[in-house]
N, C-alpha and C positions, 0 to 999 in steps of 0.2 A: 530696556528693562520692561520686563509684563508680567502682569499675572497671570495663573496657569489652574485650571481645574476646580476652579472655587477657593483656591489659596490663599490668605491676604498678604503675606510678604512678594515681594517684587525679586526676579531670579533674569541673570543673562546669560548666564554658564558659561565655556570656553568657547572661543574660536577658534579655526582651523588651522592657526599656528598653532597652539595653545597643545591643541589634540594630537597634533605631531610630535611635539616634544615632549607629550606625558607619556605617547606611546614608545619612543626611543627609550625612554627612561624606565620606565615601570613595566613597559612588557603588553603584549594583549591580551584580554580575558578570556584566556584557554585553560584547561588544568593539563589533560594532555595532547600535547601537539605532535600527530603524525611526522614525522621525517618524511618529507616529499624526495621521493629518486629523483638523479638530475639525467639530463639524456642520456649520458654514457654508462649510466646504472639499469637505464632502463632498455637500453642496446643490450650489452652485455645480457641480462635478465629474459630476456627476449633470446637472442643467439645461442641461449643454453638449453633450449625445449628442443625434446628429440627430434621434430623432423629436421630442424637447422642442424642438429650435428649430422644428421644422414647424408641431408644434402654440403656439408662439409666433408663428410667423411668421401661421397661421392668424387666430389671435385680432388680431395685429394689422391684418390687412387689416378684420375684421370691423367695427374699432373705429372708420377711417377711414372704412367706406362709412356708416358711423354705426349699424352695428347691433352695439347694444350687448350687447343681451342673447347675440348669438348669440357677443360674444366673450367674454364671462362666462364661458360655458357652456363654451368652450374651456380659458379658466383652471382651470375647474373639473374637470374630464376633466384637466390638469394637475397637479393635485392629486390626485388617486386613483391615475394611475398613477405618478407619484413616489411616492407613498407605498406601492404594490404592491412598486414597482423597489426600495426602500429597505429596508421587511421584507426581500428576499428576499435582498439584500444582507447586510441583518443578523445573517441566520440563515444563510446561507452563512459568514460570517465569524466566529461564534460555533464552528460547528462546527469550521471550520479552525484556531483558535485550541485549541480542545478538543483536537485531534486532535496540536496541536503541543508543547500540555503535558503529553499523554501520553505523549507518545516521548522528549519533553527527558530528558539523561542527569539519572541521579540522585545523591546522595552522603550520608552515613551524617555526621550532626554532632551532637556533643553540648552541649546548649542544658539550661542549669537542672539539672544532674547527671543529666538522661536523654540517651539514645541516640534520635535521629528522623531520618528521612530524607527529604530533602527534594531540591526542582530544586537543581543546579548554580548555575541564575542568581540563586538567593535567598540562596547565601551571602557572606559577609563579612566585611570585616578585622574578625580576633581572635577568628575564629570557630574552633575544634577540629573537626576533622574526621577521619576515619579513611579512608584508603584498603588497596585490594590489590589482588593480581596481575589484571591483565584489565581493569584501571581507566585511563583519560585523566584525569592531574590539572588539577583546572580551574580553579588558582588558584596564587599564587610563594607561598611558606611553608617553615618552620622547620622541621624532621623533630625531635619531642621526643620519640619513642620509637620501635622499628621491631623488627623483624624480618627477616633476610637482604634489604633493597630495595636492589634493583637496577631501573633505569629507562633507556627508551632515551629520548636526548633530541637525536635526529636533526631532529626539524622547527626546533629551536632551533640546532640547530650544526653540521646536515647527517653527524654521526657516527654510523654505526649500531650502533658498539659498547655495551655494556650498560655504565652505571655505573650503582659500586655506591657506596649513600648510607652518609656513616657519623653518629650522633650530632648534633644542633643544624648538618648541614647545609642550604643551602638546595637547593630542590626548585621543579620553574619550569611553570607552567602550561602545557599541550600535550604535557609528558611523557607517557609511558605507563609502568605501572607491569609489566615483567617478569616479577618475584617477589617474592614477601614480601606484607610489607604493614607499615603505618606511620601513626602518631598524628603530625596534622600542624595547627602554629597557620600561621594564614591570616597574611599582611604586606600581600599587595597583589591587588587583584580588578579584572575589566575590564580599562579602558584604559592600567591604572598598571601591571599586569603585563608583564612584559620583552617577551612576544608580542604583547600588544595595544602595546607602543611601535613597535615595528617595522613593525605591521598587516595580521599576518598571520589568517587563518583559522582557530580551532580544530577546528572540525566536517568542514572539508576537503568538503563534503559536494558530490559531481558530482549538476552538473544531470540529468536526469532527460529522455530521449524526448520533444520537445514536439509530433511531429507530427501527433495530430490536431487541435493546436488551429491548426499551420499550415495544414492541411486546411481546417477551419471559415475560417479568415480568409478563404483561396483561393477558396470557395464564396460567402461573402460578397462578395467582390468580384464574380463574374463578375453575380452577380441583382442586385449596387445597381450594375451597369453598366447591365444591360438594364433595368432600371426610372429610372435616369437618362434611358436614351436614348427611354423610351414616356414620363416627362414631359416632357422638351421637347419629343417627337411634340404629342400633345394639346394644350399651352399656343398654340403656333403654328395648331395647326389649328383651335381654339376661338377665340386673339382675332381668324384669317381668316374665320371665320363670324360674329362677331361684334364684333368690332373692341371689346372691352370687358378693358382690361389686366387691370385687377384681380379681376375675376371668372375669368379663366384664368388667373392666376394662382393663385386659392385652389382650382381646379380640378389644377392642376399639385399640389400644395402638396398636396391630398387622394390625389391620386392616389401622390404619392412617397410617404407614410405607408403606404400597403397594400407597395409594394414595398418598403420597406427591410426585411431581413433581420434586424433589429436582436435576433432571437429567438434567433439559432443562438449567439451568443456566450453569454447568461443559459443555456441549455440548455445547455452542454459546462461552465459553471461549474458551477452547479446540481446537476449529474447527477453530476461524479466529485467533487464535495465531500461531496454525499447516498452516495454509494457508499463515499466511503472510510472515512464516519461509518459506515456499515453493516456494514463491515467490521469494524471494530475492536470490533463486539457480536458478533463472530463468530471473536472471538481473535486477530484480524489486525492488526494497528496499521500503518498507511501512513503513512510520513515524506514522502514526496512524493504530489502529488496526481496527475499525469499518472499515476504508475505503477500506477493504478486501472485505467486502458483498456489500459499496456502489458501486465499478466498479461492481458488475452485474447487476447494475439498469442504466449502464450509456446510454444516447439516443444519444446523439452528439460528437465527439472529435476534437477539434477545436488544430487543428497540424499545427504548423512550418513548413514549406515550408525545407528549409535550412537544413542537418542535418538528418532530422528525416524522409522525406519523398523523398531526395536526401540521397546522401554520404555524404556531404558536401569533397568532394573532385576536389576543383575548379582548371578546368584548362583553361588556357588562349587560345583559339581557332581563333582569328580573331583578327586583328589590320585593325583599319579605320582611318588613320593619316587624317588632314588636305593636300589636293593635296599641299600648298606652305612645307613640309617640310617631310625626309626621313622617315622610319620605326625606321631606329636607331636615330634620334634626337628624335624621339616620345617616344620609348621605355624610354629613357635613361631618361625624363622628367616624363612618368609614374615612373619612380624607384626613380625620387626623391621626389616626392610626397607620396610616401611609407616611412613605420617606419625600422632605420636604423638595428636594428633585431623583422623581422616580427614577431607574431601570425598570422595572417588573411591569410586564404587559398586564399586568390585572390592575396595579397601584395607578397606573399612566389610565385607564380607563374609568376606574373610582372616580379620578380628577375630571375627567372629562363629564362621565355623568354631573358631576357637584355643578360645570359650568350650567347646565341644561337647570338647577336650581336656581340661577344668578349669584352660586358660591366663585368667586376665582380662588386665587392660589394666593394670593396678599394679604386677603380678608383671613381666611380658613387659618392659616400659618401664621398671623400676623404676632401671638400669643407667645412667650419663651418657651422655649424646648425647654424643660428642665432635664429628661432623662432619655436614654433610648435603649431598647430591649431586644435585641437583635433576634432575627427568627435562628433556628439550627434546627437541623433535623430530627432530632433525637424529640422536640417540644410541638414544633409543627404551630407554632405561633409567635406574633410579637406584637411589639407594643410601644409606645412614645407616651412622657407623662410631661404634661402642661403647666403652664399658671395662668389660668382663665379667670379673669377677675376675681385677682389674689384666691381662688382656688386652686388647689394641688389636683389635677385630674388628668385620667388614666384611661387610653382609647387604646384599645387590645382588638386582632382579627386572625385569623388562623385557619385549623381546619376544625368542623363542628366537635369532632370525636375528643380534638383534643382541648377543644375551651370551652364545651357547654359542661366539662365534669366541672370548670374552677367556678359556674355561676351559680347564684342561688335559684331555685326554680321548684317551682310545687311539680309534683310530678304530673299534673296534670297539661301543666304549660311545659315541662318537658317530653314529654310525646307528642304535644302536637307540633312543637321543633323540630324533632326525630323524624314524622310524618312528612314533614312540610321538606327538609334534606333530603328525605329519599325520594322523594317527587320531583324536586328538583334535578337531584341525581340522575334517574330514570332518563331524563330526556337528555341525557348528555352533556349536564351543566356541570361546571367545575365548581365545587360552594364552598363558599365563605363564613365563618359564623364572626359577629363583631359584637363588643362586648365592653364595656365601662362602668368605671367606678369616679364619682365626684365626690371632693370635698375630703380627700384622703390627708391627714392629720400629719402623716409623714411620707416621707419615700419611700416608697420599697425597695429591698436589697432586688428581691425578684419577684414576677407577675403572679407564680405561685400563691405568695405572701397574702395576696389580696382577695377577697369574696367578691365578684362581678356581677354586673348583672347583662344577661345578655341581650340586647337591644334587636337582632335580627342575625338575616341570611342575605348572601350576597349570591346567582347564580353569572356565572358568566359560560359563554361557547365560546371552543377553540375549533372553529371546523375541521373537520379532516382534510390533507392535500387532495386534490384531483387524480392527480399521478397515484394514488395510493393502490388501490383498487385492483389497476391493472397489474401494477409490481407485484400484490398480493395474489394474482393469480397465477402469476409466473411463477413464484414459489413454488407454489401448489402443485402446479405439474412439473417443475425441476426434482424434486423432492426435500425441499428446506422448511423447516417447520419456523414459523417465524413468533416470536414470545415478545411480550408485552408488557413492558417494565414501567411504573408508576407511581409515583407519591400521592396520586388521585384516589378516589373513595370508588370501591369495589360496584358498585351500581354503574358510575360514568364510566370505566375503563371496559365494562362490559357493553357499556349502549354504542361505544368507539367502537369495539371489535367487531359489535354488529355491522355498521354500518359502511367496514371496510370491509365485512365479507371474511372475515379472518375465521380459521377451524378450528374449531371447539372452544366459542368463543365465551359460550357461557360453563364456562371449568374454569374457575379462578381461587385462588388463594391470595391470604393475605401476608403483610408482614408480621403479624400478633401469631401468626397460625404456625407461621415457619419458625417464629420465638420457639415454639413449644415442640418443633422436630426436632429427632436427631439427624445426624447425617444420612444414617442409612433410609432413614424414614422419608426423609426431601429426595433423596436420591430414586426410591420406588413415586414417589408421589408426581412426581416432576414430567414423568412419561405422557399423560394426558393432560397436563395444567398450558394451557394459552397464555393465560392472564396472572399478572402479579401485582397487585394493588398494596396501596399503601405501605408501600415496599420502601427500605431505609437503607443508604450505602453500605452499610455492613453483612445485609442481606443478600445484596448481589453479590458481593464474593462468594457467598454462597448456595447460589443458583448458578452463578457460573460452574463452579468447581464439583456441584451433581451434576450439570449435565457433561461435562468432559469426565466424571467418570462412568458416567453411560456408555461412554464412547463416542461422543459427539465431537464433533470440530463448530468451537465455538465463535460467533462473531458477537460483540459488546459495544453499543452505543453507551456513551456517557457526557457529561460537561462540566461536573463539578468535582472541585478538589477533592469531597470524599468517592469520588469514582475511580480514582486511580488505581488503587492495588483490583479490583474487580478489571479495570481496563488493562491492566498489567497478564493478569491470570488470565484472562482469554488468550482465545489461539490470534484472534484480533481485533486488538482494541482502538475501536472506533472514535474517535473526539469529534463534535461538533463546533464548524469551523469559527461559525456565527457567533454563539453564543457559549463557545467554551472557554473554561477556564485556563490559563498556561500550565497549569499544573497537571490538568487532563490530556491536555495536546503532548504534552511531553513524555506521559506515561503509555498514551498509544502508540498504536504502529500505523495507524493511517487516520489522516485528518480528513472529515468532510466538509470541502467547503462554504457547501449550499447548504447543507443541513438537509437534505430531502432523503426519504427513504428510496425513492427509486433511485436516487444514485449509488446507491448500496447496490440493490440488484444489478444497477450495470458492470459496475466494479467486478461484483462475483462472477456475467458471463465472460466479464474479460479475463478472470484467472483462469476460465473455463478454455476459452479460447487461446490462450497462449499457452497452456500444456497440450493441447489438442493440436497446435503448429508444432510445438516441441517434438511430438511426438514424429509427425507427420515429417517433419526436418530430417531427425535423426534414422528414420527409417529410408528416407530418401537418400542419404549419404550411405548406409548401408548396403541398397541395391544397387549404387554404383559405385563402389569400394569393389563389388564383387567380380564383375569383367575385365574393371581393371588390374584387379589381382589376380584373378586365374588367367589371364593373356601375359602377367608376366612368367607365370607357372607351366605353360606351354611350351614355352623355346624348350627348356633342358629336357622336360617330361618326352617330349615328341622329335627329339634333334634337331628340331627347327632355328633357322635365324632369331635372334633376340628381337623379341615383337615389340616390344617397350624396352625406352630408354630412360635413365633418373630424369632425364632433361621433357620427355613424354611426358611421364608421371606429375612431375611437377606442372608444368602446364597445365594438365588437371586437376590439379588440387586448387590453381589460381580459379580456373570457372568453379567448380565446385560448391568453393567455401563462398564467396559473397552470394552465389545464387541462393543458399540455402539459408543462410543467416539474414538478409534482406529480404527477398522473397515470399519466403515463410512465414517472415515474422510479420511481415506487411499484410499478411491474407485477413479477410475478414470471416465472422462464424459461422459457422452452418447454420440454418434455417432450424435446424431440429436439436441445437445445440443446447435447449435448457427445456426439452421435453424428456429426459429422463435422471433421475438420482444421481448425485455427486456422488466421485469415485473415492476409494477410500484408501487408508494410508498404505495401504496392504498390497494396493494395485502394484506391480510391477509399472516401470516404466515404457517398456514394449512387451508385450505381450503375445503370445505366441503366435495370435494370426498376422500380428505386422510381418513380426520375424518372419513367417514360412510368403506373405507377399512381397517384403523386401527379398528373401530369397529367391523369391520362382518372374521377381522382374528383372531382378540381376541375371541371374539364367538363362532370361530371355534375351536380354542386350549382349550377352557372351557367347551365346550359341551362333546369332545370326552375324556378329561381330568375328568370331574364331574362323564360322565359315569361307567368310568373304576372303579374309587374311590368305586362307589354305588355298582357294579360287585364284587369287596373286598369287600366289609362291608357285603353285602347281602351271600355269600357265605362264609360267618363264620372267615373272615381272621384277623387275627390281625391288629390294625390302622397302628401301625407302617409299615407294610408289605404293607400295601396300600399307605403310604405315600411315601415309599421306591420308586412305580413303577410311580405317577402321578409329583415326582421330575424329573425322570427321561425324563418322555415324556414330560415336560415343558421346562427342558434344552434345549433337542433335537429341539424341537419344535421352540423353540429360534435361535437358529443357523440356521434351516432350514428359517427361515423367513427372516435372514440375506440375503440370497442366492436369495429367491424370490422375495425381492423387491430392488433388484442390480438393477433392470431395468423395468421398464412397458414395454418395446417391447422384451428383452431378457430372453428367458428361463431359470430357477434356475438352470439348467445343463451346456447351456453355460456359465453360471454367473459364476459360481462354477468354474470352469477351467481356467474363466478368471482371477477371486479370487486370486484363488488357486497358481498361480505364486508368487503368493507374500510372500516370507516366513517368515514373519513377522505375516500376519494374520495364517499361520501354525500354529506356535508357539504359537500362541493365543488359537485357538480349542483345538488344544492338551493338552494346561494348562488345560482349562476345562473341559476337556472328565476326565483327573485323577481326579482333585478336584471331581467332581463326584462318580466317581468310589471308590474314598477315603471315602466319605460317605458314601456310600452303602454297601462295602464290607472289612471293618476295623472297629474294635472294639470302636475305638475314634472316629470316621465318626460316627459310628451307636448312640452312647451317644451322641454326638451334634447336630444332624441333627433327634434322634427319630426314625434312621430308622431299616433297616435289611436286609440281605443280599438277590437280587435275583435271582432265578435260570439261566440261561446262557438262555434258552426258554423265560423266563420272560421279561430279558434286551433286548433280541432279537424283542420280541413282544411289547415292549415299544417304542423303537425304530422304527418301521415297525410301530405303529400308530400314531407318531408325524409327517409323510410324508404327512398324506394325509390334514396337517393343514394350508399347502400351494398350496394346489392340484387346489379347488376354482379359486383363483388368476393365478394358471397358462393356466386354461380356458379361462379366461378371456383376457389373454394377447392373446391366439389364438383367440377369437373375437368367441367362440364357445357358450357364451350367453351373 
């Protein structure tokens, strides 16, 4: 038995049998539970994507014309690459699942008289749980102790007013928790809960930009368009030359395997699931996958002041008492207007100064609370009321704007308030105004109610990060305009900008000012504004929502409960990992660990760089889809022996697809990769010069590849002997290409080197160089692949002409045509 949190009742919750048998009984706390395929779903599922029916359909012609072995050999090529497709699959989905339990909200349960924290979805009826403010409760339960909670439970009743819980009432999953906080036994979890009766959504969570994968689709269609319409070209024109169905057909059948695209979809999987994994070793945690490619589109990042672009490590720097009263009567009134165990880095520094008076925390508190006045945004102050020897008194601190209107003050002692704030202000202080009333006759409903008097100013410094500065140059020349969101007063939010170097940093507006816009008028106005001061959650929705219709691609830091729908409405909404609330984390699409702004910027070059591999991937598969398809367009076109076999083809598609899906996705970014402007929604996904380079290197590998073949045939060689050496200068050919288009300004030598450290992609070449060699020069290689062994000169000289397939391209990076 323990106590938990400052609680006085004594709690042990269930044990590990206890939690098994509520879990048999009552279910897990899911609303809806995906159906997981089981292997033979996910076989099947798999075996039904066009190239498996080719290569079925393959194997089945082979079996009728009676050659058995050659449809084996198909089955078998069947087998390896289902079983490639499947790993990759697997480990695609391992990480996504990874990535999905690491964002799932959390919650604080005590199990066996300790305190642990676990998923949401693990807990269970008659499980004890603890929540608090900035929390989504995510289960219907009994409130058996609390602290001032108050909850809004608008998705349940459409009400946005706050209720407040009292004692053993109940409390309904989807709430959110306000204030306070509260010891709560579980009733009902999942679908038995009042939300899951109805079927409603807890997570609320908006889909997420899916356009490049529309993109991908779109491109997929037009190339298994035109590789439809060149196999029925050849089927027609083969069985007219030779009037033999089936054999043009497995000619058709070989040839639609080279054109299906079947690669750009594994690669746009692949690439932002590897990316968003990479991410999140990088402090980043992605809640959605898409939103990996949207940060490299983003134009604006509209950041938190607080936290993210300081430390938020607030320390108290200046006291400006009233001249009628000491440092230490001042202090000691700042400290009771503070929460008797702080969070808040300015409350936790108040306390601290007060020790520097010889106040502790025994002495200062030692008095009854009588009341407490919670701060909210909307008042921008709070307050705690006393009984200080049998006095009723009332210690009020906030921001000056909004608690020197509630004080009495000649106006001559209020200008020199106002004077003495902006002074403060000016040097990048964050200020306090503190303020009391003794000897009050009765309680107040609210601080309102009362005439104060204001007693002083509090300044304190949040320095800026270190890292800021240089993040903030990088912007600069990327082209990301970076905005400055704050509940600070318009003088410090601008002396910060200064001092990070931020542009146009003295253009600021305020929250009062944006009161008084319209839409259209925030939306023109917003074009030069840096800075947004004394800015209030209702306002960012709408600073978000002008600049996406600027046509911006928005990013939103936020941490509190009311950030949510503004972190909802960006293109991506950012939670801070530290110091956010779960109701923020759950409303973003990516969580920041560390809270640091330069993790942001890293974030954005990696969405930059994993479209820039995509790109570069998909173009790569391109330029070698191309040889391989017009070498199989040669035999009927030119009456040649059939240069490729399905059993060929296939074989290439195993090197192929891991080189470009690993490989690619493995590269790191160019040097000059956040020296110009994020591309825009508009960009096609290749664009016309990849296409005309993925074409004129495929042309290049098919020219000197078709050659060589015609040099065999024409010189009396066996086909097989010829097929032996134009596989080879295809593989090679392959991998050299890898190398070459590492970089448009980097030579495939330095590429290679830079590669080369990675020994992963080693491992990779190496697998393929044997596979290779397995075929060429072993008796089961030469049956499946149709080949034969070649001479040590031959491999040599196969090799030595797939170099110059990249040769072109390396001219061109010298700018030498």
């Amino acid at each position: 038995m323990a106590k938990f949190s400052g609680f006085s009742k004594e709690y042990l919750g269930l044990s590990k049998i206890e939690i098994e048998e509520s879990k048999r009984k009552f279910g897990a706390n899911e609303l809806f539970e995906k159906p997981k395929l089981n292997l033979f779903e996910k076989l099947i599922l798999a075996l039904s994507e066009p190239m498996f029916l080719l290569l079925f359909g393959a194997a089945f012609i082979y079996f009728i014309l009676g050659e058995y072995k050659d449809g084996i050999i198909m089955f078998f090529f069947i087998c390896i690459i289902f079983g490639i497709d499947f790993y990759q699959e697997w480990k695609t989905g391992n990480v996504l699942e990874e990535l999905k339990e690491l964002s799932s909200p959390q919650i604080r349960v005590i199990r066996d008289g300790k305190l642990e924290t676990i998923l949401s979805t693990e807990i269970v009826v008659k499980d004890i749980i603890i929540i608090e403010e900035g929390e989504k409760v995510p289960i219907d339960g009994k409130v058996l102790e609390m602290f001032d909670l108050g909850v809004d439970e608008s998705l349940l009743t459409g009400e946005s007013d706050i209720v407040w819980k009292k004692l053993f009432s109940d409390i309904y999953a989807g709430s959110i928790v306000i204030q306070g906080s509260a010891v709560v036994e579980v009733l009902s979890v999942g679908k038995s809960t009042q939300i899951g009766k109805i079927g409603l959504e807890l997570t609320d969570m908006k889909s997420d930009s899916e356009t490049l994968e529309k993109k991908t689709r779109k491109l997929v269609k037009i190339i298994g368009s035109i590789s439809g319409i060149l196999c029925i070209f050849i089927f027609f024109l083969n069985f007219y030359k030779t009037e033999n169905f089936t054999e043009s057909l497995l000619l058709a059948i070989t040839l639609a395997m080279t054109g299906i695209p079947e690669d750009f979809p594994v690669i746009l999987t692949v690439f932002l699931a590897m990316g968003a994994w990479r991410l999140a070793k990088k402090n980043a945690l992605v809640r959605s996958v898409p939103v990996v490619e949207v940060l490299g589109r983003v134009t604006v990042l509209c950041v938190d002041k607080t936290g993210t672009l300081t430390k938020n490590k607030m320390t108290l720097k200046e006291l400006k008492p009233d001249k009628k009263i000491s440092e230490k009567e001042f202090i000691y009134w700042s400290s009771l207007a503070c929460e008797t165990e702080p969070y808040d880095p300015m409350e936790k520094s108040i306390l601290l100064k007060a020790v520097d008076f010889g106040l502790n925390k025994d002495e200062i508190f030692k008095y009854p609370l009588l009341e407490e006045y919670p701060f909210n945004p909307e008042n921008k102050y709070m307050g705690h009321l006393w009984e200080i020897s049998n006095e009723i008194c009332l210690a009020v601190k906030g921001s000056p704007e909004s608690v020197i209107p509630l004080c009495y003050l000649s106006e001559n002692d209020k200008n020199n308030f106002i004077v003495e704030y902006e002074n403060l202000s000016k040097k990048g202080y964050r200020v306090l105004a503190v303020a009391r009333k003794r000897n009050l006759e009765k309680i107040p409903i609210k601080i309102k109610e009362v005439q104060l008097e204001l007693i002083g100013l509090l300044g304190f410094m949040d320095p800026p990060r270190e890292s800021v500065i240089e993040a903030i140059e990088t912007c600069k020349k990327s082209g990301i305009r970076v905005v400055m969101i704050t509940g600070d007063s318009d003088y410090t939010a601008k002396t910060i900008g200064k001092m990070i170097k931020m542009e146009n940093w003295d253009k600021s507006v305020t929250g009062n000012e944006i009161e008084k816009l319209s839409d259209n008028q925030l939306e023109n106005l917003i074009k030069e504004i840096a800075i947004f001061s004394r800015v209030m959650p209702k306002h960012k929705l709408r600073i978000v929502n002008a600049f996406k219709k600027n046509g911006e691609v928005v990013a939103m830091t936020g941490d509190g409960v009311n950030d949510a729908t503004a972190l909802k409405a960006a293109d991506i909404g950012i939670a801070m990992g530290k110091k956010g609330t779960g109701v923020a984390k759950e409303a973003a699409s990516m969580i920041l660990l560390d809270d640091k702004f330069s993790t942001i910027i890293e974030t954005v070059e990696d969405g930059r760089r994993i479209f820039e591999n995509i790109q570069k991937s998909i173009g790569y598969v391109i330029a070698i889809h191309i040889p391989i398809m017009l070498m199989v367009l040669m035999g009927p076109i030119f009456n040649i022996p059939i240069i490729l076999t399905p059993a060929n083809v296939a074989l290439l598609e195993i090197i192929i697809v891991p080189t470009c899906s690993i490989i690619f996705e493995r590269l790191p970014s160019e040097n000059n990769l956040m020296d110009h402007p994020p591309r825009t929604n508009s960009d096609s996904l290749i664009g016309s010069t990849l296409v005309l380079k993925s074409i004129f290197q495929g042309m290049g590998i098919f020219v000197i590849t078709f050659l060589s073949y015609l040099w065999f045939i024409k010189n009396g060689h066996k086909v097989e002997y010829a097929r032996s050496f134009i596989l080879i200068l295809i593989s090679v050919s392959s991998m050299v290409l890898v190398y070459v288009n590492y970089s448009d300004s980097t030579s495939a030598i330095k590429s290679f080197i830079s590669i080369s450290r990675d020994k992963v992609i080693w491992i990779i070449n190496i697998f393929l160089i044997l596979i290779m060699l397995f075929m060429i020069y072993t008796n089961i290689g030469n049956g499946i692949a149709q080949t034969c062994p070649l001479s040590f000169l031959e491999l040599i000289s196969a090799v030595l002409l797939a170099l110059p397939t990249g040769l072109w391209w390396e001219l061109k990076k010298q700018s030498l045509f």
